[in-house]
C-alpha positions as CSV (number, residue, x, y, z in Angstrom):
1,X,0.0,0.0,0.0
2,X,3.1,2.1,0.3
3,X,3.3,3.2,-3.2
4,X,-0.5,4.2,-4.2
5,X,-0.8,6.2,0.2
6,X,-0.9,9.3,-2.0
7,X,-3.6,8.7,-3.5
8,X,-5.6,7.2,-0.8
9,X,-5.3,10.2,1.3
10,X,-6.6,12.5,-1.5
11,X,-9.5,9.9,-1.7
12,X,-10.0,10.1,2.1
13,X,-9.7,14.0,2.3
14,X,-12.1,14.3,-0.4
15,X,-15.0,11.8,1.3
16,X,-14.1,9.1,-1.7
17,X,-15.7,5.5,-0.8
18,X,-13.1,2.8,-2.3
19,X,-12.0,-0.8,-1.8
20,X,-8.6,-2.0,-1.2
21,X,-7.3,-5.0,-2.9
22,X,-4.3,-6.5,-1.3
23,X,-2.2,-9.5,-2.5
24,X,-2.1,-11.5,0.7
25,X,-0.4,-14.5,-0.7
26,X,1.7,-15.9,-3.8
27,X,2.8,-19.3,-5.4
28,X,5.1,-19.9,-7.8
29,X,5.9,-17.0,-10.1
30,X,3.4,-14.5,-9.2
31,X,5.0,-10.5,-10.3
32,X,4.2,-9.3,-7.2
33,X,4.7,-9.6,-3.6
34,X,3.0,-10.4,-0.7
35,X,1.6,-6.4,0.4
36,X,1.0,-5.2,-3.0
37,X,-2.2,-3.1,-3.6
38,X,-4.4,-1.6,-5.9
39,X,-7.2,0.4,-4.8
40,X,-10.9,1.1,-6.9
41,X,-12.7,4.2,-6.0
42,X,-16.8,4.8,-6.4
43,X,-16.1,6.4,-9.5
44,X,-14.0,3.7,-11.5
45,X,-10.5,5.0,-10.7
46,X,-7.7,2.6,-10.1
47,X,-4.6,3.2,-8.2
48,X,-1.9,0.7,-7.9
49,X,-0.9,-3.4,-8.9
50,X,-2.0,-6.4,-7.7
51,X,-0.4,-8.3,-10.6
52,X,1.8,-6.1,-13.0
53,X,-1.6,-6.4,-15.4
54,X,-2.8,-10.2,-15.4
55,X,-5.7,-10.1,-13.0
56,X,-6.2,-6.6,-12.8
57,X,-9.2,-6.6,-15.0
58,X,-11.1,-9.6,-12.7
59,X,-9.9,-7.6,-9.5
60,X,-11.6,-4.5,-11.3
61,X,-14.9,-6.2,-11.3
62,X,-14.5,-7.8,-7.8
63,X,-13.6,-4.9,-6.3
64,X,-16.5,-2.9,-7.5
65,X,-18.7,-5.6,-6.1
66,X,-17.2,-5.2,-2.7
67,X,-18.5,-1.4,-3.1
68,X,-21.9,-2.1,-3.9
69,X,-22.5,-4.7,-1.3
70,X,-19.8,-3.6,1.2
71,X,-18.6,-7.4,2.1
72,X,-15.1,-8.2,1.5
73,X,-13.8,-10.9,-0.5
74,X,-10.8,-13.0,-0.9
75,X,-9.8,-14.4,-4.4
76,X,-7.3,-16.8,-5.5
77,X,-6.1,-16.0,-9.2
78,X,-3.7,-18.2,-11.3
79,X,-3.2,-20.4,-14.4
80,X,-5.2,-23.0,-13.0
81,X,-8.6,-21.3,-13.0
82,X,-11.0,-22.3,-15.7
83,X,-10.9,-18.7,-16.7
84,X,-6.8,-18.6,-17.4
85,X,-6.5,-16.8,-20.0
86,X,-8.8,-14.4,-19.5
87,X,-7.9,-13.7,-15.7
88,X,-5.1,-16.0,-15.3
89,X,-1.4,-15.2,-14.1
90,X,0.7,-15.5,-17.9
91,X,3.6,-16.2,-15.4
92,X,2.1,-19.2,-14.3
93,X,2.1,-17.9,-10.3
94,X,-0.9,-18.0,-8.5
95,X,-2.2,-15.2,-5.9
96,X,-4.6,-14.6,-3.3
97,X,-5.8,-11.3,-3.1
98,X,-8.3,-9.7,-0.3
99,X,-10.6,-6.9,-1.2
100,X,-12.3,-4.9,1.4
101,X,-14.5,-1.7,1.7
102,X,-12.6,1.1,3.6
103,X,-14.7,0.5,6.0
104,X,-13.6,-2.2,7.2
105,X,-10.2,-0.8,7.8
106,X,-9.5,-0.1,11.2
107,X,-8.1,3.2,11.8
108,X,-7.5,4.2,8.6
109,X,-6.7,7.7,8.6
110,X,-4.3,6.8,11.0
111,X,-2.4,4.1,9.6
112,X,-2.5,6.1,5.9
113,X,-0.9,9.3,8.0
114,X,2.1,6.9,9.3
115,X,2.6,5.1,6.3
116,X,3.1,8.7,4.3
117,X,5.3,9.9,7.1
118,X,7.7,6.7,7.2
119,X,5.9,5.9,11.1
120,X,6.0,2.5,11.7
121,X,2.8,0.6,11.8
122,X,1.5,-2.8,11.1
123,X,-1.8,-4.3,10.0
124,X,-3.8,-7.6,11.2
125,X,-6.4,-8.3,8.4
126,X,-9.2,-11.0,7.5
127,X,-11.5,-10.7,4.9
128,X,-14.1,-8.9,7.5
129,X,-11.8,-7.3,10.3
130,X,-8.9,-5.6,10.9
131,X,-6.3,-5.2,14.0
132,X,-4.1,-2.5,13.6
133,X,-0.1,-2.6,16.1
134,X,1.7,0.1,17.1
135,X,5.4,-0.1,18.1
136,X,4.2,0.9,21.3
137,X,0.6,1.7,22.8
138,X,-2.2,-0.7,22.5
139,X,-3.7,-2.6,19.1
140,X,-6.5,-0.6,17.5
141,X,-9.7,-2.9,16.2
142,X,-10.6,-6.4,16.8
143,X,-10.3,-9.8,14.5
144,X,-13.4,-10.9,16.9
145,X,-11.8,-12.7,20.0
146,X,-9.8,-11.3,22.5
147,X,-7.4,-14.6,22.7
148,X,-6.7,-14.0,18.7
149,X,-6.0,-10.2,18.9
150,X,-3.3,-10.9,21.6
151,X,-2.0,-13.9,19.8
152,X,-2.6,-11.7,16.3
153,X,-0.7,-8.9,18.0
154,X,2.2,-10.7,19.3
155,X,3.3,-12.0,16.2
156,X,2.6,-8.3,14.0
157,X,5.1,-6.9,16.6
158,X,7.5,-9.5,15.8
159,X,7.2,-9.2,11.9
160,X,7.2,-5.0,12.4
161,X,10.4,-5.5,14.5
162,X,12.2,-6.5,10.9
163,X,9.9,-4.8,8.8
164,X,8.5,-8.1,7.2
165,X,4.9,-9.0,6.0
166,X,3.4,-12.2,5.8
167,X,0.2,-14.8,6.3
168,X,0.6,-16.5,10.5
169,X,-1.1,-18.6,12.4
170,X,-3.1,-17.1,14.9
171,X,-5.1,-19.4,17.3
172,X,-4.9,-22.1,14.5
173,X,-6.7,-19.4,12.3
174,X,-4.5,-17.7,9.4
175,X,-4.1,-13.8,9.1
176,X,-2.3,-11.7,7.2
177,X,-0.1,-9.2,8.4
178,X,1.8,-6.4,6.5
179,X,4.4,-4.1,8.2
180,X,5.3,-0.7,6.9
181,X,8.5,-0.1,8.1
182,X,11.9,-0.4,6.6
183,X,14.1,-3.4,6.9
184,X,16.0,-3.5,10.3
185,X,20.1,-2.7,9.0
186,X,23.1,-5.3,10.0
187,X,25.9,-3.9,9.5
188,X,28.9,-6.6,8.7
189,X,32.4,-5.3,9.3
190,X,35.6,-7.6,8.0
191,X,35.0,-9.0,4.5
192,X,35.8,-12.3,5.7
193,X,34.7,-15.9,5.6
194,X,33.2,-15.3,8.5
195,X,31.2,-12.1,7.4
196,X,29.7,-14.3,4.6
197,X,27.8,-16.8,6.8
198,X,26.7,-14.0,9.0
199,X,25.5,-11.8,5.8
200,X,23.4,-14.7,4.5
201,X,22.0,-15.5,8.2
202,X,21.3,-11.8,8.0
203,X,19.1,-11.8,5.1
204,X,17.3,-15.0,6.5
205,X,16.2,-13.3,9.1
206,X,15.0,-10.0,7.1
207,X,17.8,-7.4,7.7
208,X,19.0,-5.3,5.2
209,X,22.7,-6.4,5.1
210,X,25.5,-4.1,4.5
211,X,29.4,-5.4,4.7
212,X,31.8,-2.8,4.6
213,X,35.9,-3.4,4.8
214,X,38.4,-0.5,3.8
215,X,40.0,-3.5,1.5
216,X,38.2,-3.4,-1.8
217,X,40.1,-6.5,-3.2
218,X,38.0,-8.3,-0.2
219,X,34.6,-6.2,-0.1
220,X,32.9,-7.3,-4.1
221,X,29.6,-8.1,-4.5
222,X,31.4,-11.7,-5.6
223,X,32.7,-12.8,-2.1
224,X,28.7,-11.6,-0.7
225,X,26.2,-12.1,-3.3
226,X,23.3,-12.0,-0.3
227,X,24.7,-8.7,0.9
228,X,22.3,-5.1,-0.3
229,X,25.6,-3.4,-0.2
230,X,29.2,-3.6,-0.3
231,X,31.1,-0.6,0.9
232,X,34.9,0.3,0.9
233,X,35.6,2.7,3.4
234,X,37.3,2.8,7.1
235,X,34.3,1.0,9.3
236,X,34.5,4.0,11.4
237,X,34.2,6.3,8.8
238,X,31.5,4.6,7.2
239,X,29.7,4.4,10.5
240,X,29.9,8.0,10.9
241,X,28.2,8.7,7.5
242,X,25.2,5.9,7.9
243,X,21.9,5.7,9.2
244,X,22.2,3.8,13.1
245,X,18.5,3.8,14.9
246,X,17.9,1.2,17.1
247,X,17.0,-1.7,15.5
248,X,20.2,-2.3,13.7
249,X,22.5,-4.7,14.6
250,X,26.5,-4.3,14.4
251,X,28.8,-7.0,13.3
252,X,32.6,-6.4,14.3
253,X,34.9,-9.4,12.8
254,X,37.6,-7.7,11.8
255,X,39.6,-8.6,14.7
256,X,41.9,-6.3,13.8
257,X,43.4,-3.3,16.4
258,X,43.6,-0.7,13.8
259,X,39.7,-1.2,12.2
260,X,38.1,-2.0,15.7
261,X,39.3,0.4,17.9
262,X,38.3,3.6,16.2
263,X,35.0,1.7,14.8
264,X,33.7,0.3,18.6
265,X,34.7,4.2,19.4
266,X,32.0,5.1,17.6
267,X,29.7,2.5,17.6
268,X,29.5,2.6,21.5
269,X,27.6,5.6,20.7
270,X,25.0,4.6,18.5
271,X,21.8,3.9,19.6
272,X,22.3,0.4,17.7
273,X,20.6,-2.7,19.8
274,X,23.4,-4.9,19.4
275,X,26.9,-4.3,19.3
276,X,29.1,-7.8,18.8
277,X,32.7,-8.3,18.0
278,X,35.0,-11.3,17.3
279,X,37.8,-12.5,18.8
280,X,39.5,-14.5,21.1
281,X,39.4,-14.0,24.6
282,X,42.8,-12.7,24.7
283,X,42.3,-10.0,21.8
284,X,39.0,-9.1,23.7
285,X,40.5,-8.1,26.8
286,X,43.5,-6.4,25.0
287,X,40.4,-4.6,22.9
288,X,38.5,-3.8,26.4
289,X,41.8,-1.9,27.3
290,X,42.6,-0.3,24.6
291,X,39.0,1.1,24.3
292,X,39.2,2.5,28.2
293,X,42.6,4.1,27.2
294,X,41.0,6.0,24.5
295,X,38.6,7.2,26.9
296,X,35.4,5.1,26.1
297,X,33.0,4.4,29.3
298,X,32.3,1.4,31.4
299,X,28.7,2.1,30.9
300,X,29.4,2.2,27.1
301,X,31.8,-0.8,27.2
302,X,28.9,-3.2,28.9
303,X,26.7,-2.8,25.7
304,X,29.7,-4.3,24.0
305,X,29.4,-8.7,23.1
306,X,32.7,-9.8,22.9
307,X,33.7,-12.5,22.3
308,X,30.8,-12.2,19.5
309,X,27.6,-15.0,19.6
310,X,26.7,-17.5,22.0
311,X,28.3,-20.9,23.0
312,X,27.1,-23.4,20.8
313,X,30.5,-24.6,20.5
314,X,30.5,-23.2,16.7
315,X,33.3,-24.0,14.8
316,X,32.7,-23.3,11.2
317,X,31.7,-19.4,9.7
318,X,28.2,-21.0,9.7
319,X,27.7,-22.4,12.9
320,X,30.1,-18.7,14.1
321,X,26.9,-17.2,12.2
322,X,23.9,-19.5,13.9
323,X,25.8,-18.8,17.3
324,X,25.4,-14.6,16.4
325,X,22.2,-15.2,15.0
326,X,20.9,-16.6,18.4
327,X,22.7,-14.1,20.6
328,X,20.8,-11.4,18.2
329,X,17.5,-13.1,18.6
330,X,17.7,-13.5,22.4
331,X,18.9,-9.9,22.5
332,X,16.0,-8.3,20.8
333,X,13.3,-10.3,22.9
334,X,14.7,-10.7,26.0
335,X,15.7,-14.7,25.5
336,X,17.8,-16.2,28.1
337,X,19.8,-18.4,25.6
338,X,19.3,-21.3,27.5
339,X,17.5,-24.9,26.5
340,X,13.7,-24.6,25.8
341,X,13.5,-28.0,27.7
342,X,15.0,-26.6,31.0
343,X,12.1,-23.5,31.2
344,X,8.6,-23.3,32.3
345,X,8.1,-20.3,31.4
346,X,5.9,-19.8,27.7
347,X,7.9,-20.1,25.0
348,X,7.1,-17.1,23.2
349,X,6.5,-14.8,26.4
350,X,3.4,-13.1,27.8
């Protein structure tokens, strides 16, 4: 819904009724992704793609529907319906695409006005009802049960976290829920071995990964074809220059005095929500000094995870990256680390 806000706000300023199609799910080699809208106002006006032009002319039609009776509808469209070539998907993907009266949109105005302005919000939505998450504050709507909004809730703040969208299981019920908000950054410094695991875990998880090294025979798009970016700079220069906020995640493997020193300088600063760096136990504590002699705080220093990842007993770059994967994971939600089979506690929190 991202790309066609504009012109949803104009509709809403101006009292236009409209429906909202959105694809909810894909198979094979459907054009678009999960998220993707078109919208069909009272008077015939479309806005946006639900299929890069295959099914748009059967979405047309159901979405005018949906305005004159006001009930929402979910549609399945692919090369497999009796119709194919008419309404079918050339590509041979399939899609499922929900269409719903702006009325049943919870909040609208709201989540339109965040969306424009880059706030981050996520939706909850079946065919009929809508629950609408906020990074922080309570849900907005109702699917209908209170034990399915918490459970519907719980998982739209974990997909917001990274700025992912996707159908879950709710209280054995599926719902579909679409975050608007960028990508969560990892940052990999050290083109290494190493770095290459952790960029590919990275992008598993849904970060936008960036590996930066001031070596450009190392950094190429060749060594870390997963990575969004390569950069060749000085990490702490780089650092300086980019975007931090608090959901990225910082990578140190250089394990190398004159990269990690001035870089953990200024990375002790950022408002990043994890901070790792490799190394032995040895170069850690020779690190930890150096650091204090340049002046850094102890208060700054304890946001610092070094030796990077947790003991899994790792060898390899992958299992090093499964080892910072899970020390990233239990960071974010407050995980202990320790075996599911020793706790009592719910496994996925209140």
């Amino acid at each position: 819904m991202r790309d066609i806000v504009d012109g949803l706000l104009a509709w809403r300023a101006s009292g236009t009724e409209f429906a909202l199609a959105t694809v909810v799910n894909t198979w094979r080699s459907a054009p678009r992704r999960p998220g993707a809208a078109m919208a069909v106002n009272a008077s015939g006006e479309v806005i946006g793609s639900v299929s890069g032009g295959c099914v748009e002319g059967a979405v047309y039609a159901a979405a005018q529907e949906v305005l004159q009776t006001g009930k929402a509808q979910t549609q399945v469209y692919g090369v497999s319906d009796g119709d194919a070539l008419e309404a079918g998907l050339t590509c041979g993907g399939t899609i499922e695409v929900m269409i719903q009266p702006a009325a049943a949109l919870t909040a609208i105005d709201e989540v339109l006005d965040a969306v424009a302005a880059g706030r981050p919000v996520a939706t909850v939505t079946v065919p009929d009802a809508q629950l609408v998450v906020w990074p922080a504050g309570p849900a907005e709507g109702t699917l209908g049960d209170a034990e399915l909004d918490r459970q519907a809730a719980q998982q739209a703040a974990g997909l917001l976290a990274h700025g992912r969208s996707a159908i879950v299981q709710a209280c054995e019920r599926e719902v579909f829920v679409q975050s608007y908000a960028a990508p969560a950054r990892m940052i990999v410094f050290g083109a290494i071995d190493f770095a290459a695991a952790v960029a590919r875990i990275g992008k598993f998880l849904g970060y936008q990964v960036t590996v930066c090294d001031a070596r450009g025979v190392f950094a190429t798009p060749a060594r870390f074809p997963e990575a969004d970016e390569i950069v060749v700079e000085w990490p702490h220069r780089y650092l300086e220059s980019t975007e931090v906020d608090e959901r990225t995640v910082l990578c140190v493997l250089t394990h190398d005095p004159k990269f990690d020193i001035p870089l953990l300088q200024v990375a002790l600063h950022t408002p990043a929500r994890y901070i790792g760096a490799m190394g032995s136990r040895r170069t850690c504590e020779d690190r930890l000094a150096r650091l204090r002699e340049a002046g850094v705080s102890e208060a700054a220093l304890s946001r610092l995870r070094a030796p990077i990842g947790l003991d899994l007993g790792a060898r390899t770059p992958e299992e090093t990256a499964v080892a910072i994967a899970a020390e990233i994971v239990a960071l974010s939600w407050g995980g202990s680390g320790a075996p599911l089979t020793d706790l009592t506690a719910p496994i996925h929190g209140a």
